[in-house]
KEMAR-278216 format. One line per 8 residues: number of its first residue (from 0); their letters; for each residue y, x, z of C-alpha. Coordinates in Angstrom, 1 decimal, always signed. Layout:
N
NUM> a> Y X Z; ...
***
This chain:
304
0> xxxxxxxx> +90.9 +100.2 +138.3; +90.8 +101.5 +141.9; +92.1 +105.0 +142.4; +88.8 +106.1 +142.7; +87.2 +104.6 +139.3; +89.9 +106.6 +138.3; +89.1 +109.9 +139.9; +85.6 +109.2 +139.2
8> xxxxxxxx> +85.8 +108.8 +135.3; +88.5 +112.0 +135.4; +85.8 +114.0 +136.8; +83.2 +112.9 +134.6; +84.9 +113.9 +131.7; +86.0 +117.3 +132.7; +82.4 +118.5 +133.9; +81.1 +117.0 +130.1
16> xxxxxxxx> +83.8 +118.8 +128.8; +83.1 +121.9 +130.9; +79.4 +122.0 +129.7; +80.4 +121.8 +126.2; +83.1 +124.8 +126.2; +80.6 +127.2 +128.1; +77.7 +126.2 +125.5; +80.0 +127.3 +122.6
24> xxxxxxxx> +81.4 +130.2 +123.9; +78.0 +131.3 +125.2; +77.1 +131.3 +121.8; +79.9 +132.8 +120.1; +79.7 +135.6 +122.7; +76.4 +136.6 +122.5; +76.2 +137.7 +118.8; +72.4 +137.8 +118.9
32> xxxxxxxx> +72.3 +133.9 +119.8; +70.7 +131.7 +116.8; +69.3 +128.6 +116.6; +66.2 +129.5 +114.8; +64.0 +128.6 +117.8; +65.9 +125.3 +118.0; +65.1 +124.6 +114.5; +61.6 +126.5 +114.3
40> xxxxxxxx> +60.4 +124.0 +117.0; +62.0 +120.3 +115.1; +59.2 +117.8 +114.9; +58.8 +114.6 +113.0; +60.5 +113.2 +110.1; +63.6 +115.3 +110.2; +61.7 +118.9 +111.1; +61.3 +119.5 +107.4
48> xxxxxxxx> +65.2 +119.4 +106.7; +65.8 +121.5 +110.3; +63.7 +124.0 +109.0; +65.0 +124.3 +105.5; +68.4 +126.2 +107.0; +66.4 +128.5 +108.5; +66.9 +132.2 +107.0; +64.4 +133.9 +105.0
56> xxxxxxxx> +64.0 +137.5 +103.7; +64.1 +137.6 +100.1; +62.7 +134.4 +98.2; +59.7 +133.4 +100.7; +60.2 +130.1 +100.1; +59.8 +130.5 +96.2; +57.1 +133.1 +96.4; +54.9 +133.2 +99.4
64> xxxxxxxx> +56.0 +130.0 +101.0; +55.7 +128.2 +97.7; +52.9 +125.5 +96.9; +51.5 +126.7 +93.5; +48.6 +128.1 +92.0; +49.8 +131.9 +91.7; +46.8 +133.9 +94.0; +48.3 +136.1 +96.9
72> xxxxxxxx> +48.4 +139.3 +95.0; +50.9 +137.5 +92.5; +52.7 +135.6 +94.7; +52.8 +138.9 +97.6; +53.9 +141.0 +94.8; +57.2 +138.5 +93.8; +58.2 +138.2 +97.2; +58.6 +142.0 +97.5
80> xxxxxxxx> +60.7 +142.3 +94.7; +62.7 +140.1 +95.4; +63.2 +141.8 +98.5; +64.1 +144.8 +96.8; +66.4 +142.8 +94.7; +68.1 +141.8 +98.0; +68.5 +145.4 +98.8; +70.0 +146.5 +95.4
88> xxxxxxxx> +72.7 +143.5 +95.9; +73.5 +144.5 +99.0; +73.5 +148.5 +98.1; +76.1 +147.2 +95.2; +78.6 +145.0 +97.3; +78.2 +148.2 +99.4; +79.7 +150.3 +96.7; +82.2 +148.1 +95.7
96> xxxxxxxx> +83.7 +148.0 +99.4; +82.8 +151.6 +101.0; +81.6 +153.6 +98.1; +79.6 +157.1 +98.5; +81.7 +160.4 +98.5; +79.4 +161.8 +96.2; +76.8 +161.9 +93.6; +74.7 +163.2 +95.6
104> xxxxxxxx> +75.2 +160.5 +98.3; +74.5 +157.9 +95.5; +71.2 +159.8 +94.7; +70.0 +160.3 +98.9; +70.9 +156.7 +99.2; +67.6 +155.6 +95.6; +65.5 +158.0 +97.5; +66.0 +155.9 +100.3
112> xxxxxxxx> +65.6 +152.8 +98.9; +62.1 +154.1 +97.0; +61.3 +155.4 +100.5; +61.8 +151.8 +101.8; +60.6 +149.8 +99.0; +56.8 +152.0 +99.5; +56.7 +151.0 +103.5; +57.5 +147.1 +102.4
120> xxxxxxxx> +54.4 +147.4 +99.2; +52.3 +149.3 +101.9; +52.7 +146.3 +104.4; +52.3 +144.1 +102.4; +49.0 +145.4 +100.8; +48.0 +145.5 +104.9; +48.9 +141.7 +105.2; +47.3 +140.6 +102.1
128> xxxxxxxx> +44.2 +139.1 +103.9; +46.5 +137.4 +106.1; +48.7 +136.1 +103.6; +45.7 +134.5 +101.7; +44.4 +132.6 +104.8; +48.6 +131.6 +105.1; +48.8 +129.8 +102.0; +45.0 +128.5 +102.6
136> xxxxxxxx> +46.5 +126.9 +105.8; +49.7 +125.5 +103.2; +47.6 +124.2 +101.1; +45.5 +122.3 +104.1; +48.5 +121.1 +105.5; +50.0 +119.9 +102.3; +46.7 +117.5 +102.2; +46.1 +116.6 +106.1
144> xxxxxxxx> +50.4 +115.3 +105.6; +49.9 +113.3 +102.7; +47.1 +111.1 +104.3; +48.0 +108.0 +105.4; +47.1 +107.8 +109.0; +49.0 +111.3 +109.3; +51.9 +109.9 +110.8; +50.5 +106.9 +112.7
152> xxxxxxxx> +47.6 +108.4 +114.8; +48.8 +110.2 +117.4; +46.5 +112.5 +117.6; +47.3 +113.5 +113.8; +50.5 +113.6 +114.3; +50.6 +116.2 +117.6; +47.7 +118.5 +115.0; +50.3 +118.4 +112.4
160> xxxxxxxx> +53.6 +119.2 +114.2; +51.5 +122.1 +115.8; +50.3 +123.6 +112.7; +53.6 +123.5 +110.9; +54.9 +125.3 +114.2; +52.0 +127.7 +113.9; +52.6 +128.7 +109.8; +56.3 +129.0 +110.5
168> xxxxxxxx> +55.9 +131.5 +113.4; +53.7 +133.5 +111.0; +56.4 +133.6 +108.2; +58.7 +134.3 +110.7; +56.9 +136.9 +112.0; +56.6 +138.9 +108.2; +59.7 +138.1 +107.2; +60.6 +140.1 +110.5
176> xxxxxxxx> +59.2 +143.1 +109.9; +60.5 +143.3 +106.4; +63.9 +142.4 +107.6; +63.6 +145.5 +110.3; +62.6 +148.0 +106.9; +65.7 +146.6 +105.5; +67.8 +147.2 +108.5; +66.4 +151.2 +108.9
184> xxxxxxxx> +67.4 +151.2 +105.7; +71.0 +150.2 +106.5; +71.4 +152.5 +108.9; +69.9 +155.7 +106.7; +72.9 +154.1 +104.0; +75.6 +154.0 +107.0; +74.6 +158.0 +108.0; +76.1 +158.6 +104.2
192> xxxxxxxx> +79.3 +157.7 +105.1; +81.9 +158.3 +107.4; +82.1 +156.8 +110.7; +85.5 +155.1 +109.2; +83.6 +152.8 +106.1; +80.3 +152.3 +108.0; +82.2 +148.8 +109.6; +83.5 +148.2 +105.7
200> xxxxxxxx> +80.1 +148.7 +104.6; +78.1 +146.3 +107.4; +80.7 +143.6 +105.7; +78.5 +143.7 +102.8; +75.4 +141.9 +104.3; +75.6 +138.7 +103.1; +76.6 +135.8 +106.1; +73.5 +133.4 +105.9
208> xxxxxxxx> +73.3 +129.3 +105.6; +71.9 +129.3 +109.5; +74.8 +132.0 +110.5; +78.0 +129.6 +108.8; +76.3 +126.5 +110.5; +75.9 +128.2 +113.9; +79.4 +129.6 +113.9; +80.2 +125.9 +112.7
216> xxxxxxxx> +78.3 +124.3 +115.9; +79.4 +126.9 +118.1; +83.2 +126.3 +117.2; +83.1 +122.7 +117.3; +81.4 +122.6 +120.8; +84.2 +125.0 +121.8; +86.8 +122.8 +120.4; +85.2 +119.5 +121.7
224> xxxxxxxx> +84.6 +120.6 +125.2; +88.4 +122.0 +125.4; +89.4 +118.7 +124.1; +87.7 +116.9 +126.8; +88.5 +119.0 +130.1; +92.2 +118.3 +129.0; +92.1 +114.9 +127.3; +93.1 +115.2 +123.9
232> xxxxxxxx> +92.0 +112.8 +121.8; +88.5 +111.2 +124.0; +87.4 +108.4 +122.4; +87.1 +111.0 +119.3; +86.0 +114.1 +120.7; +83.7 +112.1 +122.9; +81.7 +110.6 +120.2; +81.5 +113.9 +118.4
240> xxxxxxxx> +80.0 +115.2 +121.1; +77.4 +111.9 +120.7; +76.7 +112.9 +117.0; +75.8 +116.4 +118.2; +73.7 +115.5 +120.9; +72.2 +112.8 +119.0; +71.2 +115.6 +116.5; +69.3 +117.3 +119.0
248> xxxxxxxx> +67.3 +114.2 +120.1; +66.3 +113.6 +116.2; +64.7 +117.3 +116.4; +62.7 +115.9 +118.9; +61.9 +112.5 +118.4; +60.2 +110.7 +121.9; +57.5 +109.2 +120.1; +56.1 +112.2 +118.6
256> xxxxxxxx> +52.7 +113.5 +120.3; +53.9 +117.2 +121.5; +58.0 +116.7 +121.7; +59.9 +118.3 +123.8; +61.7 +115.8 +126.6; +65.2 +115.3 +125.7; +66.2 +113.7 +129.4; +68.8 +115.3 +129.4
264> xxxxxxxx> +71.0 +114.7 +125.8; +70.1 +111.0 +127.0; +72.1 +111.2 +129.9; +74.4 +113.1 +128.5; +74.9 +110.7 +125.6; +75.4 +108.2 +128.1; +78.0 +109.5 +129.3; +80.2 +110.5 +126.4
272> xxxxxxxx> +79.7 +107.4 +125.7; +81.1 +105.7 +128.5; +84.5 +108.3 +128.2; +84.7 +107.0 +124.4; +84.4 +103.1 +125.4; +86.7 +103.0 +128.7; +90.3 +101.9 +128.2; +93.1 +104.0 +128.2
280> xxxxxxxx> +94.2 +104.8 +131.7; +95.3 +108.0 +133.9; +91.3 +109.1 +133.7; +92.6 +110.1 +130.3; +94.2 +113.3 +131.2; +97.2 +114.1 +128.5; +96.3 +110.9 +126.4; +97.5 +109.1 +128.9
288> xxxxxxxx> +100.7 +111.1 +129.2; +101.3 +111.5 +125.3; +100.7 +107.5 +124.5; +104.6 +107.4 +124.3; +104.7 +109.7 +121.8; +102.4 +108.2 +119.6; +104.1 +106.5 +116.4; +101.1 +103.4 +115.9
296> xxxxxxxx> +101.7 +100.0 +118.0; +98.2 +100.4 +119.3; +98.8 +103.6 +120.9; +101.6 +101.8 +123.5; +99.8 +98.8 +124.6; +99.5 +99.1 +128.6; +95.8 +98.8 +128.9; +94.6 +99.9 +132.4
***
């Protein structure tokens, strides 16, 4: 190689690494970052299994979110309790981690809860109407998927992906505002105890699926980016960084009517690729320093 195929390929692996350390630690900074728009917006084949990690408040998708013949009423009224339920867990891992001072704590902390659990009953009596339309709309969808020109017309195809967006935004959306009851509740619990067990206590909340495959992502860009901007192990960090990326274009497949453009994965696929493909050489960075070290017959070769 010329010194500059050398300089050229050195560079290219540090700015690919470069992107992928900010993107993680981005992330891992910013503790409100999710990727529930990410997966909220997955089309095609694989948006199903995108949106299945996404959280949910209670047991939506066994209640409200379910595909049965229950009416709204029945299937409105299970969902609350199990939100409840969620409450009463929570309240107990409280206890065993930061418990109340008092009785009387124990008994301002029910009131609470019956304070709580009457807003979440009242919305959801104000929703019902809405919630009946919802699993209408379900029940449509369930049908307009199962034909067999769904997924070949285009035109079907861009209808469904855009009503699937449409229901989850309005699950979203409810599951919201019963989330933000639970919270105020929370905080009305945290005013019971002393500024020392209020961080105990918040310990309590239950990490979801979506949180523990974030921090997963978040990590793993973090560690694959560091890896590249100082060449440890390429070829391998390289084509982890292919897999990832290569996730993101299956959330968005090109021949789906309404995708998003994924331009830029491409390119960047492209690339990673070319870092995992190119022989060893001083483009390498400290794999190319290290190869002595290495105890396999392979890893001494003098390749260019």
């Amino acid at each position: 190689m010329t010194v500059f195929a050398v300089v050229a390929l050195a560079v290219l692996r540090i700015v690919v690494g470069l992107h992928f350390f900010l993107e993680g630690f981005s992330h891992l900074r910013d503790p409100s970052w999710s990727s529930v728009g990410f997966r909220k917006a997955a089309v095609g084949p694989l948006g199903d299994l995108y949106r299945k990690s996404l959280p949910e408040v209670g047991s939506w998708n066994e209640t409200l979110g379910a595909r049965d013949r229950r009416s709204s009423l029945e299937a409105g009224k299970a969902w609350e309790e199990s939100v409840i339920k969620s409450w009463r867990d929570v309240l107990s891992a409280r206890q065993r981690i930061a418990p109340f001072e008092s009785a009387e704590d124990e008994k301002v902390a029910e009131e609470k809860m019956k304070v709580a659990a009457k807003e979440l009953a009242d919305y959801v009596e104000d929703i019902t109407p809405d919630i009946e339309q919802y699993r209408m709309e379900l029940d449509r969808l369930d049908a307009q998927v199962r034909q067999p020109f769904a997924q070949e017309v285009p035109f079907e195809r861009r209808r469904v992906a855009e009503k699937q967006r449409e229901l989850s935004g309005m699950a979203a959306d409810w599951q919201a505002d019963a989330s933000s009851i639970g919270e105020k509740l929370f905080a009305e619990w945290d005013a019971l105890l002393p500024p020392s067990d209020r961080v105990k206590a918040s310990a309590a909340k239950p990490k979801t699926t979506l949180w523990k495959l974030d921090q997963f992502v978040s990590w793993s860009l973090v560690t694959i980016g560091s890896c590249l901007v100082v060449g440890i192990f390429v070829p391998f960090n390289a084509m982890g960084g292919v897999f990832f990326l290569a996730s993101v274009v299956a959330s968005q497949p090109f021949w789906i009517a309404g995708s998003q453009s994924t331009y830029n994965q491409w390119a960047e696929i492209s690339a990673l690729l070319v870092l995992a493909t190119m022989p060893n050489g001083g483009w390498r960075g400290l794999d190319y320093f290290l190869r002595s070290w290495c105890p396999l017959a392979c890893c001494r070769r003098d390749r260019i």
